[in-house]
N, C-alpha and C positions, 0 to 999 in steps of 0.2 A: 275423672273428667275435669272436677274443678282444677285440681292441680296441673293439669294439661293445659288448659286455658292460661292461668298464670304465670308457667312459663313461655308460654303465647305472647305474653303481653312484656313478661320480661326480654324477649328475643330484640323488640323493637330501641333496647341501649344499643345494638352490637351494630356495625356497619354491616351491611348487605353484599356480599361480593357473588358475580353469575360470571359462570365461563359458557361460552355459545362456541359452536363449531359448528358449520355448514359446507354442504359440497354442492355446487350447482352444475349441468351441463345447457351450455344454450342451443338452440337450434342453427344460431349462425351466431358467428360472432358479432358484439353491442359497435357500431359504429358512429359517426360523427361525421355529418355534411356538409363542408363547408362550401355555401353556395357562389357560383360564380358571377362576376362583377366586372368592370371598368371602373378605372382608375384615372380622374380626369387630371392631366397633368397640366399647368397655365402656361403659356408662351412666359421666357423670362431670358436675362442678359448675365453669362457669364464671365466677369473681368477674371485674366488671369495676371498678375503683375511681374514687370519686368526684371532679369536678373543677369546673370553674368555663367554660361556653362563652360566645362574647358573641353576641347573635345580632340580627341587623339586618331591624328592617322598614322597607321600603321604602315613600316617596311612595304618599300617593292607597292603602295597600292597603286602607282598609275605607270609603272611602267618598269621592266628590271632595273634596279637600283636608283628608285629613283621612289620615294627618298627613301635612302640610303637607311635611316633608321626611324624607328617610331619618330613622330613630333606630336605635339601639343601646342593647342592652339586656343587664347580665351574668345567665347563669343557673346557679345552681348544685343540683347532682343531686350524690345520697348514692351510698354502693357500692351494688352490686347481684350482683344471686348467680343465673346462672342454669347450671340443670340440665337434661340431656338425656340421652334415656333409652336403652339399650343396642339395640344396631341393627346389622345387617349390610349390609356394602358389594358388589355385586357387580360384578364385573371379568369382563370378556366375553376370552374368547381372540381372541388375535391372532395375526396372521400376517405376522411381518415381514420381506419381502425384502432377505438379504444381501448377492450378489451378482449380476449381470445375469449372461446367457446368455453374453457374449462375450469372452472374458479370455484379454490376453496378458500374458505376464509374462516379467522379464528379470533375472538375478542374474549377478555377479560373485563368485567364495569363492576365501580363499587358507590354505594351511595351511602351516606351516614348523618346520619339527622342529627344534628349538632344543635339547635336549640328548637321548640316545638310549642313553645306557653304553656305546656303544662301537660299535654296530652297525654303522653306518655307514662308520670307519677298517675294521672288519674286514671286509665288504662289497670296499671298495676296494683292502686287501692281499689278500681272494682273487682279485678280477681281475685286478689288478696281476700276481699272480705267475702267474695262467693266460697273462698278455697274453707275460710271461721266457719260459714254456714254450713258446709254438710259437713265440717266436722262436727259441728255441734247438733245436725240430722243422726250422724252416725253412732253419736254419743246417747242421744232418744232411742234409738235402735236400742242399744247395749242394755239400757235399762229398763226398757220393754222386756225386752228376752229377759232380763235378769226377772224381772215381774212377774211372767206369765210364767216363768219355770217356776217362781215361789208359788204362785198361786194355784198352776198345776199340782206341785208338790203335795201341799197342805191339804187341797181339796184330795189326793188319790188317801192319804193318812187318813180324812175327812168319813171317807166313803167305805175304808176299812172299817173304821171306829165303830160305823152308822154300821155296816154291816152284821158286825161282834154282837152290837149290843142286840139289833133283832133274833139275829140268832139264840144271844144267851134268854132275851125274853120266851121265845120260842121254847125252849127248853123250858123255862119254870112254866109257862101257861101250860106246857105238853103234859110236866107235872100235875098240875093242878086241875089239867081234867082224868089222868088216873085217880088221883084223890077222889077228886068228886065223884065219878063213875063209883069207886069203892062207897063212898059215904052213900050213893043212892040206894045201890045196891043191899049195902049192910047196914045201913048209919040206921039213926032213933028216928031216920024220916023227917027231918027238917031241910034236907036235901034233897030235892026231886029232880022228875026225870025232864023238866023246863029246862033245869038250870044246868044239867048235863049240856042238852042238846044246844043252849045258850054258850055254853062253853065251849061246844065243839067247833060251832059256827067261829068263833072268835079266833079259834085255833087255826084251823084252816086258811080264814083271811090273812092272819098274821104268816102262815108258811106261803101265799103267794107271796106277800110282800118282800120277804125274806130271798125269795127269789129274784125278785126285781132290785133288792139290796147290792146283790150277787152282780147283777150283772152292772149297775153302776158304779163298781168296785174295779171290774172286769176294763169298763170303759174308762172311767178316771187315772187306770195304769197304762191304758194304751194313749188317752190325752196324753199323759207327761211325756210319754217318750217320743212323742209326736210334736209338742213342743221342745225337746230338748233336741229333733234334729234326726231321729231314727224313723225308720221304713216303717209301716200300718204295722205290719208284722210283729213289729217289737212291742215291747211291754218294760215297764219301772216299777218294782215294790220297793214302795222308801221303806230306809231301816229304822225312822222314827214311829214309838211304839205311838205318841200322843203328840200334838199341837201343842208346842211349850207357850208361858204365857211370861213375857217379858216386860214388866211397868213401864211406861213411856216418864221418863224424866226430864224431857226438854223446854227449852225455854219456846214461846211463841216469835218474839223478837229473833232470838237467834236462829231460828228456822226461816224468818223471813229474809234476815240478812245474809245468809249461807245459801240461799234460793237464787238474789241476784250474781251470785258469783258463778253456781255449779248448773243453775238452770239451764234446760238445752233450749228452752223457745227465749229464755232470756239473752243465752248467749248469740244465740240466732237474729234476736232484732237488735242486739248489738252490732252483730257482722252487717246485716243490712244496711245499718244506720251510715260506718263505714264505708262500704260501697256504694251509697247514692252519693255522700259528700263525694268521694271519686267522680263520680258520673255529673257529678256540677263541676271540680275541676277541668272535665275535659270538655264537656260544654263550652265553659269559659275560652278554650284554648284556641276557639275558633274564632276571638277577637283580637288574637298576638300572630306574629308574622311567623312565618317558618323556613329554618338555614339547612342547607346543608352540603356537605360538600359531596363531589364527587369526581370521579376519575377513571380514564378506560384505556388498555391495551387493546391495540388491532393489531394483526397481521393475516396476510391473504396472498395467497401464490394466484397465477393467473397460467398455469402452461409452459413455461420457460420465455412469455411474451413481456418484454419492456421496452413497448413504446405509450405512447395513446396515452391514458392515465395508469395504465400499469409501468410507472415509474418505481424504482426502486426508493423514492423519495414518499413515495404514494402506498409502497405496499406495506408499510411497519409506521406506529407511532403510536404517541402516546397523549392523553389529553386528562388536564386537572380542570377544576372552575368550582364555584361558588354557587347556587342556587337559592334564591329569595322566593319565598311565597307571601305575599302580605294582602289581606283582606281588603277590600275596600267596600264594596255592599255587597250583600248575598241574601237579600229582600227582607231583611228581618229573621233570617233563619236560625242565626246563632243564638239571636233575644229570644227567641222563641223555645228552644232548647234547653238554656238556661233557668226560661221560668217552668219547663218542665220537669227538670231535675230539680229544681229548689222545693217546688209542690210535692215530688216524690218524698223526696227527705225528709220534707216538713211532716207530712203525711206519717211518715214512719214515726217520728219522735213523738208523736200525738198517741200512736197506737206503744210504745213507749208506758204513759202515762197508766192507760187503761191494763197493760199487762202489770206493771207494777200493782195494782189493784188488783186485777185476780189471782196474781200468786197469794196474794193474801190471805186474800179470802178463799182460794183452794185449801193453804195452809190449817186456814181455821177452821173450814170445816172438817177438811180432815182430824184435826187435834180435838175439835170438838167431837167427834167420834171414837175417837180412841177413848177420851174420858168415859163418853157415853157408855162402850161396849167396855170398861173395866168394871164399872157401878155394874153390868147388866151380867159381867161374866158373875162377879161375886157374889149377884142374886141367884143365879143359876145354877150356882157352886152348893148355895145354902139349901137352895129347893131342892137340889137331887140327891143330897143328903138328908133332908128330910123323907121325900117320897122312898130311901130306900130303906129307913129303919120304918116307914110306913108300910110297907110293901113284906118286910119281914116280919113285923107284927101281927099285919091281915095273917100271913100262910100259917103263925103257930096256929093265931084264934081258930084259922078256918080246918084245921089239922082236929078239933076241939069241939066241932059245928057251933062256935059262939058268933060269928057272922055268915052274912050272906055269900053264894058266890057272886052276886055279881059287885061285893063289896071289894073283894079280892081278885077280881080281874081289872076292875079300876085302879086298885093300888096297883098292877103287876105293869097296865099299861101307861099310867101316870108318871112312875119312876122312868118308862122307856123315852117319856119324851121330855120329861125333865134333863134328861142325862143325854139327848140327841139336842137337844135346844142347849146347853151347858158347852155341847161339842161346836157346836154351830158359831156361838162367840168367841170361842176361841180362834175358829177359822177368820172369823170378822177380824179378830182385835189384829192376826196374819197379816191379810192382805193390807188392811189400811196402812200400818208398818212400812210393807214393800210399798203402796202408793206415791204415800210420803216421802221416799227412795225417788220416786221418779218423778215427782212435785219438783222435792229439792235441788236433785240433782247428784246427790251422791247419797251413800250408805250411810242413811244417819243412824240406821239400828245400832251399831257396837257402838258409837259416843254419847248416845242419848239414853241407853237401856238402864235398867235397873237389873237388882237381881235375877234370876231366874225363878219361877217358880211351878 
């Protein structure tokens, strides 16, 4: 739509040219009545002056042979003076038929705006810069989807992981109330039957859970392909077994600097900013005169009728000229316009100021969290390797009855959420990654990562 606009605004360099054709019939034909009058004529004295005729009588005129042959004769006559006396003329009304009943007629008109104060460039820089903005909407678009498919992604890995791991807990608790059940049963009795029924209790809970695991595994694979664009229907098992964990290496500075350049809300109040100076341009425009020329073909038949003004001088021609528009007051309208486009723009560059500041500070906190969730992943890395040589120790001891059960289902459930809390930062440290991505403006993951680990 913006670019449709744009070229909207670009149409207005080209001259204008319209061809019209019309057919009319009239009910009678268009006449002209020229009404009747007298014509007062003055008494006045006409001198005619005197001169010299020759004047020839012809053979035989006054009697046989007589004369005998032609003669010529000169005669001369004095001035004379004659007078006539004051008298009115009368002129009957007439009715003159201009045009016949049946008239088609056909023109060509072109008009071309040859100078404008500005209207026009400014026209052009405001679509222009609407056309930067949604590109730089559609560009937000791009790395939203890019985002929320990462983020879907990770979270369905997320929800396997979380799944695995109840499961595998499930299993060793499943274990360990066979053990205990045996140890009640047969043990030296330092095992009772509390700590069975304590154990089974915990069992159970943990295979609901297990089940509600299940199903947000289920829904996290139907998320993704829901954001990636497929029918409810469809489902995504990513082929990644775990959430890899990539060091962030980037400078804070060059993340801010690469933010003004690839940012889409930056790029966006750039185009604005663009676009209102346009829209103070043509503001402006309204205080300069405006030219232009233009020019038109006619032709029109009327019937096979040329008289009236269906002249054959009347029915075909051509016409050029010049067109001036120049202001002269339009109540303050133009100043008024002006300072509301200057207020816009100004407006914009202000908000300008304040986005420069918050990418910043989106920047930093996002980076500040990355820091945060690398400390917090490699805390989580340490405790679930701990809770799980913890966990292995409780089941020999408890294999031994030198601890309690409920010492060994703490180790079995401590390990599960060490190692679901371990999963959880890793997803964290994910998404901020991809955020970052759409803060900046481009994929700063491959120039900024570290190794892989």
């Amino acid at each position: 739509m913006a670019e449709a606009q744009h070229r909207q605004a670009l149409a207005g360099y080209w001259p204008q040219v319209n061809v019209t054709a019309g057919y009319q019939r009239l009910d009678q034909p268009m006449n002209f009545v020229f009404p009747g009058g007298t014509v007062q004529i003055p008494a006045q004295t006409v001198t005619l002056p005197g001169s010299t005729a020759v004047v020839t009588v012809p053979a035989n005129a006054f009697a046989p042979g007589f004369p005998p042959t032609a003669l010529q004769f000169p005669i001369s006559y004095p001035d004379q003076n004659i007078k006539t006396p004051a008298q009115a003329f009368n002129v009957p009304e007439q009715n003159v038929k201009v045009v016949d009943r049946d008239l088609v007629t056909g023109s060509m008109s072109m008009k071309w705006l040859v100078w404008d104060g500005g209207m026009r460039s400014g026209f052009r820089q405001q679509s222009g810069g609407l056309v930067e903005m949604m590109r730089a909407e559609a560009r937000r678009t791009d790395l939203e989807i890019i985002n929320d498919v990462k983020r879907y992604y990770w979270g369905a890995v997320l929800a396997r992981q979380v799944r695995h791991l109840g499961s595998d807990t499930l299993a060793r608790m499943e274990t360990t109330l066979r053990l205990t059940e045996s140890l009640y049963k047969n043990g030296a009795g330092k095992v009772t039957k509390a700590d069975y029924l304590d154990n089974s209790v915990m069992v159970e809970t943990l295979r609901a859970m297990v089940a509600q695991l299940e199903k947000n595994e289920t829904m996290a694979e139907a998320a993704l392909a829901n954001a990636a664009g497929l029918p409810a229907t469809a489902s995504i098992r990513p082929a990644a077994e775990e959430i890899p964990f990539q060091p962030f290496a980037g400078s804070f500075d060059e993340l801010v600097a690469t933010s003004y350049e690839f940012n889409p809300d930056w790029g966006k109040l750039e185009a604005a900013i663009r676009a209102s100076e346009g829209a103070v341009t043509t503001a402006r425009s309204g205080y300069y005169p405006k030219v232009a020329l233009t020019g038109e073909l006619h032709r029109w038949w009327n019937g096979g009728y040329d008289a009236g003004i269906a002249t054959a001088q009347n029915k075909a021609g051509w016409a050029v000229g010049v067109g001036l528009e120049f202001p002269l007051f339009d109540g303050f309208l133009t100043r008024n316009r002006v300072s509301e486009a200057l207020a816009r723009l100004n407006g914009l560059k202000e908000k300008r100021f304040l986005l420069r500041e918050g990418l910043g500070l989106q920047i930093k906190d996002i980076v500040t969290g990355l820091d945060a969730a690398a400390m917090s992943l490699q805390a989580t890395a340490r405790a679930m390797q701990a809770a799980q040589e913890n966990r292995d120790l409780n089941e020999r001891a408890y294999e031994n009855e030198l601890v309690d059960t409920e010492k060994v289902i703490r180790a079995q459930l401590t390990e599960a959420l060490m190692s679901a809390q371990h999963f959880k930062v890793r997803y964290d440290y994910a998404t901020l990654l991809s955020q970052l991505s759409v803060v900046v403006g481009k994929e700063v993951q491959d120039a900024l990562k570290g190794p892989a680990k």
